[in-house]
C-alpha positions as CSV (number, residue, x, y, z in Angstrom):
1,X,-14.5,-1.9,19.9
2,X,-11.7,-0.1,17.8
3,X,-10.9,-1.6,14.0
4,X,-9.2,-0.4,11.4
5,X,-11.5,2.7,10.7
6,X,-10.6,3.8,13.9
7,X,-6.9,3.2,13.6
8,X,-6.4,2.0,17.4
9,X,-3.2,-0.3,18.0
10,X,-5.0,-2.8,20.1
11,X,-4.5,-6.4,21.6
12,X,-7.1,-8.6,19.9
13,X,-6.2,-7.4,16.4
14,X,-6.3,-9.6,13.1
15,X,-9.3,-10.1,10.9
16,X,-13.4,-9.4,12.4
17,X,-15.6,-11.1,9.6
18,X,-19.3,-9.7,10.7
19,X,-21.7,-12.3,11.5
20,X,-24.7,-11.7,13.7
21,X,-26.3,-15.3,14.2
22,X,-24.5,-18.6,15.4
23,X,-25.5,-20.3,12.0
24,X,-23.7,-17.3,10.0
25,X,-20.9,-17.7,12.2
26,X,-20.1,-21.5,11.6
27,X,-20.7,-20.7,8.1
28,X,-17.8,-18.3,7.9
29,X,-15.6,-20.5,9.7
30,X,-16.4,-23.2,7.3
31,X,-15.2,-21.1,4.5
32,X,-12.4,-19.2,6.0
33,X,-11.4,-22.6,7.2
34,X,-11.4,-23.7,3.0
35,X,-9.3,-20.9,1.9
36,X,-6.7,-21.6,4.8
37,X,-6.1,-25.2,3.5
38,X,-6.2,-24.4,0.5
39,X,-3.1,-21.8,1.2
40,X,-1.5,-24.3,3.9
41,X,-2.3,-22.3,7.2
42,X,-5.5,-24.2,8.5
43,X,-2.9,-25.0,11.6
44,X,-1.5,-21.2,12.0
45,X,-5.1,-19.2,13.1
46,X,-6.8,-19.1,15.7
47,X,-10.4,-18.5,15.0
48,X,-13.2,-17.8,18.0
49,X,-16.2,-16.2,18.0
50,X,-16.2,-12.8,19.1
51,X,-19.6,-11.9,21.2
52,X,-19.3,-8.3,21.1
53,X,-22.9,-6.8,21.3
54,X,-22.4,-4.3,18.2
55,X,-20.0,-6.2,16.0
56,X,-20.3,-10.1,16.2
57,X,-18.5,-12.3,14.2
58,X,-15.8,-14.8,13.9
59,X,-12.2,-13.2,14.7
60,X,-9.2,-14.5,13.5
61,X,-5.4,-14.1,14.8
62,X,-2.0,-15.7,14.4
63,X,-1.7,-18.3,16.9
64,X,0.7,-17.0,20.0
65,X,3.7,-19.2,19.3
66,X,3.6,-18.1,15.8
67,X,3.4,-14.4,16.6
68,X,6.6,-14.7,19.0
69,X,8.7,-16.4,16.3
70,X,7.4,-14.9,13.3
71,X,6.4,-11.1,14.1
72,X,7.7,-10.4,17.3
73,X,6.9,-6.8,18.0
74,X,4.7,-6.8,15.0
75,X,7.7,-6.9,12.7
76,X,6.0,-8.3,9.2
77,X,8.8,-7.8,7.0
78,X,10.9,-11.1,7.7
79,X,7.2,-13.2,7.0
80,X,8.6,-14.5,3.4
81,X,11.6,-15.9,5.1
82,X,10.0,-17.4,7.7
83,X,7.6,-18.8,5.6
84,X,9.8,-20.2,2.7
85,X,7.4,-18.2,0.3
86,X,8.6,-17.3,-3.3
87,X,5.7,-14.4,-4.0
88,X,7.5,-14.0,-7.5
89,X,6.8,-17.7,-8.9
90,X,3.8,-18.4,-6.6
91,X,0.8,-16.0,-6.6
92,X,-0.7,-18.2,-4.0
93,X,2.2,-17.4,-1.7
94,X,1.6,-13.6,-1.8
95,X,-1.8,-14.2,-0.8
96,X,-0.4,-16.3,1.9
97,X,1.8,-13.4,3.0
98,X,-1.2,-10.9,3.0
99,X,-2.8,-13.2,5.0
100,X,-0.9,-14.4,7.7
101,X,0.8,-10.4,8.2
102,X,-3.5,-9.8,8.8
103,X,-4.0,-12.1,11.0
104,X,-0.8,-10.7,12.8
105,X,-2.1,-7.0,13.0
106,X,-2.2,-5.1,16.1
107,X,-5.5,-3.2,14.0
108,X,-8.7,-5.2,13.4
109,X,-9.5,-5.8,9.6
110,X,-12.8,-5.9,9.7
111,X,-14.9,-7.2,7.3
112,X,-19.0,-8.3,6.4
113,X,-18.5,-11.5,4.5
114,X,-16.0,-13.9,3.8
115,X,-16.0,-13.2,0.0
116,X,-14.8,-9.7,0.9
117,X,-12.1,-10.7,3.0
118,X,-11.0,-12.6,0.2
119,X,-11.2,-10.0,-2.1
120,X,-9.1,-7.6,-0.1
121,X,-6.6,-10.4,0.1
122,X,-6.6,-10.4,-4.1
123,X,-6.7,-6.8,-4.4
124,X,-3.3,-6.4,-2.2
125,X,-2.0,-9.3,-4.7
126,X,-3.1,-8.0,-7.8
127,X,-1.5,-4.1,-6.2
128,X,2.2,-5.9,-5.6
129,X,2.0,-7.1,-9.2
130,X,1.0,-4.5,-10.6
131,X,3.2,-2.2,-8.5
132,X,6.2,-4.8,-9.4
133,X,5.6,-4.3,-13.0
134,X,5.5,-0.5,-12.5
135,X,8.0,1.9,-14.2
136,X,8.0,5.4,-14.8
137,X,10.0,9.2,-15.4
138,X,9.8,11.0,-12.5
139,X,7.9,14.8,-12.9
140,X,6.0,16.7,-10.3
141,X,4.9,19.7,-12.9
142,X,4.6,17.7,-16.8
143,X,2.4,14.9,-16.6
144,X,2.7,12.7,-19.8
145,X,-0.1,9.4,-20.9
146,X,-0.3,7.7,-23.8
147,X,-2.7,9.8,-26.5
148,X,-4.0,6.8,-28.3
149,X,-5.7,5.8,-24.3
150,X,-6.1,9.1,-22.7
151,X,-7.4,13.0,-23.3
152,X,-6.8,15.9,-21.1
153,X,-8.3,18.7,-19.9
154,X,-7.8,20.9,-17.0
155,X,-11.0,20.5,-15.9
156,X,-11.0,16.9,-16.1
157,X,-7.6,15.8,-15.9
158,X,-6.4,12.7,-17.5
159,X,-9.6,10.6,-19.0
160,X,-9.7,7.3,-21.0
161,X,-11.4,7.5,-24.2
162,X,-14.5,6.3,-25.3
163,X,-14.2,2.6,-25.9
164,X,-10.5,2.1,-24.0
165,X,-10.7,-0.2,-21.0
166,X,-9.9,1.5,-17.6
167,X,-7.4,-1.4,-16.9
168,X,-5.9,-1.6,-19.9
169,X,-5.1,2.0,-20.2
170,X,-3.6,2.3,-16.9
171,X,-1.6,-0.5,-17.7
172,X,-0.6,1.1,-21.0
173,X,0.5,4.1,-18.8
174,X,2.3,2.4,-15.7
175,X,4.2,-0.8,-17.8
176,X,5.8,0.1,-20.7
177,X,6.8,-2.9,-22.6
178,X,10.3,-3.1,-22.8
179,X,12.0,-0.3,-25.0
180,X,8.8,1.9,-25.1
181,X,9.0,5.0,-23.8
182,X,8.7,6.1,-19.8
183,X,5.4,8.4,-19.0
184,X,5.7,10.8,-16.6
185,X,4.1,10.4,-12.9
186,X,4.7,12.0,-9.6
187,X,4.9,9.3,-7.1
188,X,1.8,10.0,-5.6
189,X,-0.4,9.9,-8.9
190,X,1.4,6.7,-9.6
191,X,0.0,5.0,-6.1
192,X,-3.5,5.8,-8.1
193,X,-3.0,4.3,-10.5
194,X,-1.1,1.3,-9.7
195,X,-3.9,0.9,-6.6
196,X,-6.9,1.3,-9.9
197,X,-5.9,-1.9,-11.4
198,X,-5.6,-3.7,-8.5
199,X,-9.6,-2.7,-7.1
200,X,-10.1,-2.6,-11.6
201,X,-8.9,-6.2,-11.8
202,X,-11.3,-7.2,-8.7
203,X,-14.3,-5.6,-9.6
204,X,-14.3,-7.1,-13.2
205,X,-15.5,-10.7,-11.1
206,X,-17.2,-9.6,-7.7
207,X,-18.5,-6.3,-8.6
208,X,-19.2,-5.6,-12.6
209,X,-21.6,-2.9,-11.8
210,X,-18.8,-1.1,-10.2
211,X,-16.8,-1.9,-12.2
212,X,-18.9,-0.2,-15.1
213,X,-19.5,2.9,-13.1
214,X,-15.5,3.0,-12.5
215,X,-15.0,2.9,-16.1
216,X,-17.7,5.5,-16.8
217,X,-16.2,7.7,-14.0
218,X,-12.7,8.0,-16.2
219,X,-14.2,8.6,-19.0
220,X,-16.0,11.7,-17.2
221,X,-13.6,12.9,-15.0
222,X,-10.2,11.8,-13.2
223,X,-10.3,11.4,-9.3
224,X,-7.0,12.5,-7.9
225,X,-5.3,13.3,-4.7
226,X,-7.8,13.9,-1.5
227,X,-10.7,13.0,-3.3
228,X,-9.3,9.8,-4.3
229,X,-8.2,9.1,-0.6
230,X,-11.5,9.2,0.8
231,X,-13.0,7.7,-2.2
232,X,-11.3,4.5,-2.7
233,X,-8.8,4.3,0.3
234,X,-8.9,3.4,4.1
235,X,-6.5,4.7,6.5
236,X,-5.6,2.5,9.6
237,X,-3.4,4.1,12.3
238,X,-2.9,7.1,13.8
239,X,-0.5,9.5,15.3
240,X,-1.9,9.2,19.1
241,X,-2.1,5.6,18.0
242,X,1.0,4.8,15.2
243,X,1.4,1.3,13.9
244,X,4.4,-0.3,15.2
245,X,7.6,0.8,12.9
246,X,7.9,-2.6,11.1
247,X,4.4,-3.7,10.4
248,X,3.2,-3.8,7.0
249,X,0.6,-6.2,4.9
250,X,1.8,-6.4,1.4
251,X,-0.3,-3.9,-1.0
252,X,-0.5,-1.2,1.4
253,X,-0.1,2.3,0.2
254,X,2.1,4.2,2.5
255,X,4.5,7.5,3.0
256,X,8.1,8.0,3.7
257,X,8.3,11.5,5.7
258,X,11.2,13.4,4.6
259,X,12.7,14.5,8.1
260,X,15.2,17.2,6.6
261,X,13.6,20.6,6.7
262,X,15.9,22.0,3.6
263,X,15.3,19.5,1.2
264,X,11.6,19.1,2.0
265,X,11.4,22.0,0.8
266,X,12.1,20.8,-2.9
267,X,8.7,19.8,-4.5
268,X,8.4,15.9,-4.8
269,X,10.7,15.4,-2.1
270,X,8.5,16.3,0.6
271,X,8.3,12.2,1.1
272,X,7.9,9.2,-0.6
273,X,5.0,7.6,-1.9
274,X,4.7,3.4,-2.8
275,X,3.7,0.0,-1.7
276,X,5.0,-2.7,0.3
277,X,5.9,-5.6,-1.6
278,X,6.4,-8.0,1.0
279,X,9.3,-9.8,1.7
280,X,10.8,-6.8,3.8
281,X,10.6,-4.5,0.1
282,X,9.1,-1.1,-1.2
283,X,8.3,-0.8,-4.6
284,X,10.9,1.7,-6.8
285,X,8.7,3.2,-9.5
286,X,11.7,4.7,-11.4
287,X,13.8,1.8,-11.3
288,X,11.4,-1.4,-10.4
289,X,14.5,-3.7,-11.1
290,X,16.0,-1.9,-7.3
291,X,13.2,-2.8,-5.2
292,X,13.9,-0.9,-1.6
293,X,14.7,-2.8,1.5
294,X,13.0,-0.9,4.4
295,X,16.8,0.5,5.5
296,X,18.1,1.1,1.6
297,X,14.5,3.5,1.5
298,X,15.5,5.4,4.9
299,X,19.3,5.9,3.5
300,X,17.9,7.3,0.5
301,X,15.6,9.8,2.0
302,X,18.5,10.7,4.3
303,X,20.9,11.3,1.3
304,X,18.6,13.5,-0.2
305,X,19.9,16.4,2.2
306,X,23.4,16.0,0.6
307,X,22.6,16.6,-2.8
308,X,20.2,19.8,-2.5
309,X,21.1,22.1,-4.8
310,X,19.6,25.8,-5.8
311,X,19.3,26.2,-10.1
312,X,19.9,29.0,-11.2
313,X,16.4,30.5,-10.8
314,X,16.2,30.3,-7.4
315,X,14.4,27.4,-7.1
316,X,15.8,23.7,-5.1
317,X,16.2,20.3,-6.9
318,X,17.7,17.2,-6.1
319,X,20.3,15.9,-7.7
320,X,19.7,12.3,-8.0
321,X,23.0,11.3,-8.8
322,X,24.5,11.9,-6.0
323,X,22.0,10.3,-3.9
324,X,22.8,7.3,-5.2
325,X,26.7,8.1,-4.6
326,X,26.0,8.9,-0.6
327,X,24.4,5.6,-0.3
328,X,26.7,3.8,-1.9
329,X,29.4,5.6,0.4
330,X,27.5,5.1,3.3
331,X,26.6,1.3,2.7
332,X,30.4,0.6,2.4
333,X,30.0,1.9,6.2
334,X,28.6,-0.5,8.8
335,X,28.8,2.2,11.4
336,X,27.4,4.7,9.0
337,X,24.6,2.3,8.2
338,X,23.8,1.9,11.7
339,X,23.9,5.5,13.0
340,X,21.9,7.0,9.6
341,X,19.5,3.9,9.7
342,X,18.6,4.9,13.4
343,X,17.8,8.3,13.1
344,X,15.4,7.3,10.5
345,X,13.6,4.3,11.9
346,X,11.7,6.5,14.1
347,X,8.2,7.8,13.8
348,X,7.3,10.7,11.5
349,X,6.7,14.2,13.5
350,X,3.6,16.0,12.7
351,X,3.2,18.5,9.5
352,X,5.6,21.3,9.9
353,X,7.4,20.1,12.8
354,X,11.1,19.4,12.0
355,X,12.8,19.0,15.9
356,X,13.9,14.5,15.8
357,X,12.0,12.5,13.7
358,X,12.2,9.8,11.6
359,X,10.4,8.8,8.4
360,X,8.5,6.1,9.3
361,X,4.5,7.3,9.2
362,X,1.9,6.6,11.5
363,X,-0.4,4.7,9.2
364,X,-0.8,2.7,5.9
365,X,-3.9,3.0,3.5
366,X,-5.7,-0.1,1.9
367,X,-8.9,-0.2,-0.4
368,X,-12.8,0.5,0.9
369,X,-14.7,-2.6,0.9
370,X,-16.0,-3.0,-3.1
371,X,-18.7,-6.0,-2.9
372,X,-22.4,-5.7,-4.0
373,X,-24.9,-4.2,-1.0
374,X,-21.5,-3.2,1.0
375,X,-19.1,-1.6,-0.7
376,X,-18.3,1.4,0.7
377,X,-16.9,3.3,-2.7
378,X,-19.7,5.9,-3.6
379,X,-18.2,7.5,-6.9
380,X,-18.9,11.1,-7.4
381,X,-22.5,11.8,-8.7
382,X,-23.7,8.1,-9.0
């Protein structure tokens, strides 16, 4: 069987919880079956028992008819429409979203209990609001916290002091209250730490152990970029095996390939780093009140192309200005739309390779499993 570790698009899909004896089984159902009234969609699943001799469990999926009129081809990003969600008012209904876009993946999600299952549903919930809330000044080279939260060192990066809470002083340097000044993140550093007080927020209930040694691990030592990837994060898809263009659960972490081989060249526009909100949006770090639709984000990264420029020391920047100008001239376009919108809706080619690509990637990232006896976050020395 291929799941989510191993990124294959396959046709049973939707959510494995592990459960290795006919009495674990019905248990699970009995509380998966809970949560789905309690959330309105005890008529939407399906839920069987899958016999599979190395992984058996209960497996759930959208129900056929559903799939048809509410995903066809996979397509998650109409969900909150279909659904008559409002995920701003109603936490509940962003879990609902998560949900139902899981039980529609072409992926498995596989999980060993129920309470994890659940607790990946909160953590993409508690990512989208905290992602939502998100807004920052944009720098790839002068990286700025709050000094009354955070030290730094070169050897250890950005660390919390002694006695600051993890959460808090993320939150302190990702949502400014209003007025206060704007810290300075790359895009991808953000995704950190946006997706830290998501797992922070769980741990602090399921897992407080963890949740101690997170805290301890800050105050050591920052884990960034590929060590935090394969620390905290799972990767589903591939590229001999890309998710379909349009599928995304709300709280993923994903990347926008820049197809343009000039202005890739410009550090920080290589891509685009955020989350998907649900509701057919992308988070916009730098200016959260502009949530992205998926075409306003591929007429962006198009755009950037046009307003490439070399400073006078020789080195490329993008004038951001102007980016915004194209894409107001191009949206006042419905032919323009169409023909830029179709050149990037197409799958992302591999590193280096710059021939007729799109932007879309391959695969999204979500968070390891983080419950007591299972979680699957080992933190570095501990």
């Amino acid at each position: 069987m291929t799941d989510i570790k191993g990124g294959s698009v396959q046709a049973d899909g939707g959510i494995l919880v592990l459960a290795g004896t006919t009495q674990a089984r019905a248990e699970a159902e009995h509380d998966v079956m809970d949560w789905l009234r309690v959330h309105g969609l005890e008529e939407v699943a399906e839920l069987r028992h899958a016999s599979d001799s190395d992984r058996p469990g209960l497996r759930l999926t959208l129900r056929p008819d559903l799939f048809e009129a509410w995903t066809p081809g996979y397509d998650t990003t109409r969900l909150h429409d279909e659904l008559g969600l409002d995920t701003l008012a109603r936490p509940q209904d962003l879990e609902t979203e998560v949900a139902v876009a899981m039980l529609a993946s072409p992926v498995t999600f596989v999980f060993p209990h129920v309470p994890e299952l659940l607790s990946s549903i909160r953590i993409r919930r508690y990512i989208v609001e905290a992602a939502r809330q998100a807004v920052l000044a944009f720098d790839t080279v002068d990286a700025e916290r709050p000094m009354d939260w955070w030290d730094y060192s070169d050897e250890r990066g950005f660390t919390v002091k002694p006695g600051k809470a993890l959460r808090e002083a993320l939150q302190k340097a990702t949502q400014p209250d209003h007025g206060e000044r704007k810290w300075s993140f790359s895009c991808y550093r953000a995704t950190e730490y946006v997706a830290l007080i998501g797992l922070a927020r769980e741990l602090a209930v399921c897992n407080p152990q963890l949740a101690e040694d997170l805290q301890r691990q800050w105050e050591t030592r920052a884990i960034v970029s590929g060590e935090f990837h394969e620390v905290f994060l799972r990767e589903y898809g591939t590229m001999d095996a890309p998710l379909p263009l349009k599928f995304y659960v709300p709280g993923d972490r994903l990347w926008f390939r820049n197809p343009d081989p000039f202005s890739s060249d410009v550090e920080g526009y290589e891509g685009s780093w955020i989350f998907y909100l649900g509701n057919g949006l992308f988070n916009n770090f730098w200016t959260p009140t502009k949530v992205f639709s998926l075409q306003r984000k591929c007429l962006e990264i198009y755009h950037w192309r046009d307003a490439t420029y070399r400073k006078p020391d020789g080195s490329l920047a993008v004038n951001d200005d102007i980016v915004d100008e194209r894409v107001r001239e191009t949206m006042a376009d419905p032919q323009a739309v169409e023909r830029i919108y179709s050149m990037m809706l197409k799958l992302r080619e591999p590193q280096g390779v710059y021939k007729d690509g799109g932007c879309i990637d391959a695969t999204r990232e979500c968070l390891r499993w983080v419950h007591p006896g299972v979680s699957e976050i080992t933190l570095p020395g501990r």
